[in-house]
N, C-alpha and C positions, 0 to 999 in steps of 0.2 A: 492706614489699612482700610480696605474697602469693605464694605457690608455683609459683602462677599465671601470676606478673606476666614474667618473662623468655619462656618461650614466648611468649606473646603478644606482645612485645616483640619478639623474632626476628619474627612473623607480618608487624608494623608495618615493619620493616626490609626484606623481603619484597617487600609490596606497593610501597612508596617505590619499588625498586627497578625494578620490573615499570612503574611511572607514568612515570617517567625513562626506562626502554626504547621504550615508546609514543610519548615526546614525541620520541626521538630517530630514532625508524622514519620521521618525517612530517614530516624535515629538509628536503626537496625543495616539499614541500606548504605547508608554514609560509613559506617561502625567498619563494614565488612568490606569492603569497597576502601577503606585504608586501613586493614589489614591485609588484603590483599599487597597493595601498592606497597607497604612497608618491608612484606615480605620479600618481593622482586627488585626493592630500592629503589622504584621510578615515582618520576610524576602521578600523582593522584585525578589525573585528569577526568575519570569518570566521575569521581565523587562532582568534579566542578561541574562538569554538565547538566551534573542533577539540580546542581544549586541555580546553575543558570535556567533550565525548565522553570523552577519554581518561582523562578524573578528576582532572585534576590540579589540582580545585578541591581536592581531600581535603586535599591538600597546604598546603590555608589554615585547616582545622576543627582543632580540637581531636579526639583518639580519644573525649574522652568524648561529644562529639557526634554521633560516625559516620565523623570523619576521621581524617588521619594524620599532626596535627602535635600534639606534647607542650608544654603554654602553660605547663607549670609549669616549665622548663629550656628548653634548645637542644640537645638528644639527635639529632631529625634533623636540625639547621642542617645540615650537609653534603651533603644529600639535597637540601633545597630551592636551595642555590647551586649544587648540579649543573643543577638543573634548568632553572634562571635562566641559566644558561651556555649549554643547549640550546639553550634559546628565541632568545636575542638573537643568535645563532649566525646562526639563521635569520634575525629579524629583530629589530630594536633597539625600535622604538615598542611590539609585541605584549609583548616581556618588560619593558618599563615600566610599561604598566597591568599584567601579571598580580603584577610584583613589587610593586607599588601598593595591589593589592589583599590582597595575602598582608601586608604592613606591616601594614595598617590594622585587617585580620583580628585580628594579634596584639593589637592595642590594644584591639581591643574585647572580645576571648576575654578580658585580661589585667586589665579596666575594675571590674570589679565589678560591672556591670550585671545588673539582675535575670536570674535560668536562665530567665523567659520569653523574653526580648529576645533572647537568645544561642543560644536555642532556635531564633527566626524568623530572626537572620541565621544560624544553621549551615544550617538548611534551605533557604532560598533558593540559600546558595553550592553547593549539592550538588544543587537539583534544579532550579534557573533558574539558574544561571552568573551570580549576581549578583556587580556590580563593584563595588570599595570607589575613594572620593578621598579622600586627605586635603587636605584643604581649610585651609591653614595660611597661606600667604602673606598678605603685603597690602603689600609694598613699593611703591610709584610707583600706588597706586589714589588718594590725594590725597582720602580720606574718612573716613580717622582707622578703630578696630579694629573690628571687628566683633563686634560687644556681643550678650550674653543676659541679658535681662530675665527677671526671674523674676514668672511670673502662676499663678492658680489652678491648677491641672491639668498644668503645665510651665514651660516658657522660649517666649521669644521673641525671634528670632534674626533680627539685619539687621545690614546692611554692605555691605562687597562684600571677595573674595578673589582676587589676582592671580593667580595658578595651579594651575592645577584637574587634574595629567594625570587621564587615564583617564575624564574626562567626556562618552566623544562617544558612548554611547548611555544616554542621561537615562533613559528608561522601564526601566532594566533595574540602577540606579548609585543609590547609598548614599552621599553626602558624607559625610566623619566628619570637623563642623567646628569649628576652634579657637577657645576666643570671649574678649572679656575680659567678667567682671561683676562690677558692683559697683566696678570700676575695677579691681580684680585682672585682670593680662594671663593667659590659660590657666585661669583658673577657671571653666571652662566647656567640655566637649566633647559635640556633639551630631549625634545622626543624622540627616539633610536627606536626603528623597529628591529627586532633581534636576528628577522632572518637576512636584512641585507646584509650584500656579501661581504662588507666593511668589515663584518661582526663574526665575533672567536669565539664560541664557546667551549672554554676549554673542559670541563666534564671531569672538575676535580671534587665533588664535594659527595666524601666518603668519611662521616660520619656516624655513630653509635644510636642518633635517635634524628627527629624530626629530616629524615632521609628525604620524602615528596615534593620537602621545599625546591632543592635544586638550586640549594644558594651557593654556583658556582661561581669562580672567576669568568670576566667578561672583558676580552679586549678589543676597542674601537680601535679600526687601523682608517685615519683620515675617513671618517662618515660623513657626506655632507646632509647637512642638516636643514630646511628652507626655510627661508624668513617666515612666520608665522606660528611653526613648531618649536620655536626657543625665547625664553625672556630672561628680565635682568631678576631674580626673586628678591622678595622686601627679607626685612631682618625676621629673625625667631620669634614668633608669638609663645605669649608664656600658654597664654590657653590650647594653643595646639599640642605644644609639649605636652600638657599634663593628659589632654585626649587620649595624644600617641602612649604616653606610661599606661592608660588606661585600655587601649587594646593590648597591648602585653599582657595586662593583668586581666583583662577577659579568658586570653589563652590559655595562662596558666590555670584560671581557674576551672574553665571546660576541660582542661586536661584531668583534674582533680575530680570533678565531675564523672567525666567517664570511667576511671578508675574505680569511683567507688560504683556506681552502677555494674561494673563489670564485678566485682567480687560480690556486690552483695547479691546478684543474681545467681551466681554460681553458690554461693553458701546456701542458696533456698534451694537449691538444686536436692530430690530425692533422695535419699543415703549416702549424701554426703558428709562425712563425718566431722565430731569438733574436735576439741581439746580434751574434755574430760571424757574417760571410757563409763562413766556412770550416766553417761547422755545418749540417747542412742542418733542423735543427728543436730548436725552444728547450729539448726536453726532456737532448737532447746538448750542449748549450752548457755550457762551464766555467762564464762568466759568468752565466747564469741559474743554475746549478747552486751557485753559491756567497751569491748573494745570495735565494733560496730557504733555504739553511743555514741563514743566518746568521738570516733573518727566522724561521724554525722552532726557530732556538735560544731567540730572545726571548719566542716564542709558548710555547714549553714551561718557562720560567722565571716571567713571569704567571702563569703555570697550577697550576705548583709553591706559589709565592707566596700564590695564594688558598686553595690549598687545605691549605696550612699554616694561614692565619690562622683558616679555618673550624674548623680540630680543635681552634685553639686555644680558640672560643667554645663549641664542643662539651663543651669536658673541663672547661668552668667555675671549675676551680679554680685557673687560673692568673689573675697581680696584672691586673688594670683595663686600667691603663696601659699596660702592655705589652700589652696583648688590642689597647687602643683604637691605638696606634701601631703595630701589625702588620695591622691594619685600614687604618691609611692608607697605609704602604707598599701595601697590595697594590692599593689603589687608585689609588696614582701611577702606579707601574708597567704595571699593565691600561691606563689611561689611554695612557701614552706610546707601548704597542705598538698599541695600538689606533689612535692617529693615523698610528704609520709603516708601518704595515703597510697600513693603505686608501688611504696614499698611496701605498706604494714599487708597488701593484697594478697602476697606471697605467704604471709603468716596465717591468713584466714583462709587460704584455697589450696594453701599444702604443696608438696613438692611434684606432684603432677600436673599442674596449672604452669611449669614454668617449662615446657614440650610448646615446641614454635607452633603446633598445630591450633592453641587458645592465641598464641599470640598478645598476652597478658604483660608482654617483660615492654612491649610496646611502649606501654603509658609510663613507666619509671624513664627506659632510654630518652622520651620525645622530651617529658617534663627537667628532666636531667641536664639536657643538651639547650634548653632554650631559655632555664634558669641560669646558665654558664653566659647567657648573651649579655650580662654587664655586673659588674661588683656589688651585692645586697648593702657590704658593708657601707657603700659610697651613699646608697638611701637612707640606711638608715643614720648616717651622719647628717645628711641635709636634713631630716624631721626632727632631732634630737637639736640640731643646733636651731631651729624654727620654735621647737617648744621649748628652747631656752632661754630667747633674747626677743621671741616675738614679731623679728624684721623677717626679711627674707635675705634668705642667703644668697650666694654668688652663683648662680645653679652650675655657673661651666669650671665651677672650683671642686664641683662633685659628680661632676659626672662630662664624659669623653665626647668632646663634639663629632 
């Protein structure tokens, strides 16, 4: 490291910071801006443009490309799950594509792909707000994997893909999708933009919460692909996994977040009432006053929880296992306060808070729908049998490649 390199470093630490501050000035702006979107069930695309104003594509580049994420370690991980925490604060669909986007980012910074390729998507992400998908699913498409053929000059890439988030503006979105070739499942990842005309968006994703994603089916008809936009990907890193657990559990926990912000505002709200009729307003009520506590104790123990498991991917040097099982704790947890706390909402803002006009039943639906994206029970088996025996389990014995 150069004499140089820690200055600069501090500069990086800096800037992350000042991006996070931005993101979190325009809590109110993001807030309404998906509720809006949730209410119409489209793409959240204003919300991203604001995020892209504020820069916090940087937050997806590499520093050698102009931005301010380090691909060769996890130095800022903590910086980017703050960030991810702001957003879905605000709103839950807007930090699923942006966190979608930043995944995909790393995969492809991390690819090997030639410094031209890397070059055009750093540039795009920093001066069009370009979106990344990963395009990985194919569970219930009943059309078998989505294959690349290898031809003259590239691949060519057909199938179809069950879940697409972050695909509802095609003219502006980058698939980065999983292919099997030669009969090898993953031996093949390729860059699909969404709007060539190869590409189906079929516009099936009609869901109860996290609607803005747009995590619809996607079907490649024969795309060709150029040599330079496809590689062969290495095997599963355990530290990326426990990252990727760990922006899930960012989400879930800014959803949790926003929830309580959202009610505890509204309970400070002027004559608004509590529980007991010997109170004249719910801000004086014992009963509101206790079950606020309580709900603030759970919110600030999630929040602890992440941000423990974050310094733990930060510092690198601590065992896998333990990285990837304090990954899924913190993700149960996010998770669990995230459902009671956009329920217990209802309980403390009464039965006219739940008129689509507060748009309050938001945060149950989004937390709801995106806790259902894998089996708690399977987590909490892998942590249970880690603080049983001490080794590390079989991760793909508990959880669905």
């Amino acid at each position: 490291m150069s004499a140089a390199a820690p200055a600069e470093a501090a500069v990086h630490d800096t800037e992350r910071a000042e991006v996070l501050a931005r993101v979190r000035a325009l809590h109110a702006e993001l807030t309404e801006g998906g509720r809006r979107a949730d209410a119409e069930a489209r793409d959240p695309a204003e919300n991203l443009a604001v995020l892209f104003r504020v820069g916090a594509g940087r937050l997806c580049v590499p520093t050698a490309y102009g931005g301010l994420e380090d691909s060769g370690s996890f130095t800022a991980w903590p910086a980017v799950i703050d960030t991810i925490t702001e957003i879905a604060s605000a709103d839950g669909p807007t930090a699923q594509n942006w966190l979608t986007t930043w995944l995909v980012a790393r995969m492809i910074f991390t690819s090997g792909m030639p410094s031209a390729t890397l070059e055009w998507v750093a540039d795009r992400l920093l001066t069009e707000g370009l979106r990344l998908v990963s395009s990985a699913a194919e569970t219930g498409s009943g059309s078998g994997p989505v294959t690349a053929r290898d031809v003259p000059g590239g691949v060519v890439v057909s199938g179809t893909k069950t879940f697409n988030s972050n695909s509802g503006d095609p003219e502006r979105t980058l698939a980065h999708v999983h292919c099997t070739r030669d009969g090898v499942r993953g031996d093949c990842s390729a860059l699909v933009a969404l709007d060539d005309p190869g590409v189906t968006l079929h516009g099936d994703w009609d869901v109860m919460g996290q609607r803005g994603t747009c995590s619809q089916t996607v079907t490649y008809d024969d795309v060709f692909v150029p040599d330079g936009r496809h590689y062969r990907p290495e095997g599963v890193n355990a530290l990326f996994v426990a990252a990727a657990v760990q922006l899930h559990a960012a989400l879930l926990h800014g959803m949790a977040d926003g929830a309580f912000r959202a009610m505890t505002g509204h309970v400070r709200r002027p004559g608004h009432r509590g529980t007991l009729p010997s109170h004249p307003d719910a801000v004086s009520d014992p009963l509101v006053q206790r079950q606020v506590g309580e709900l603030s104790a759970r919110l600030a123990a999630s929040r602890a929880l992440l941000r423990e498991s974050a310094r733990a991917v930060d510092a690198v040097d601590a065992v896998p296992a333990a990285i990837r099982a304090a990954s899924f704790r913190s993700k149960l947890v996010a998770s669990a306060t995230a459902l009671e706390i956009s329920s217990a909402l209802f309980d403390l803002t009464g039965a006219r808070t739940t008129a689509s006009s507060h748009g309050f039943d938001r945060y149950w639906r989004n937390a709801r729908t995106f806790a259902s994206h894998d089996p708690a029970d399977a987590k909490n088996a892998y942590v249970g049998a880690w603080e049983l025996t001490g080794t590390e389990p079989d991760f793909f014995a508990f959880q669905r490649a």
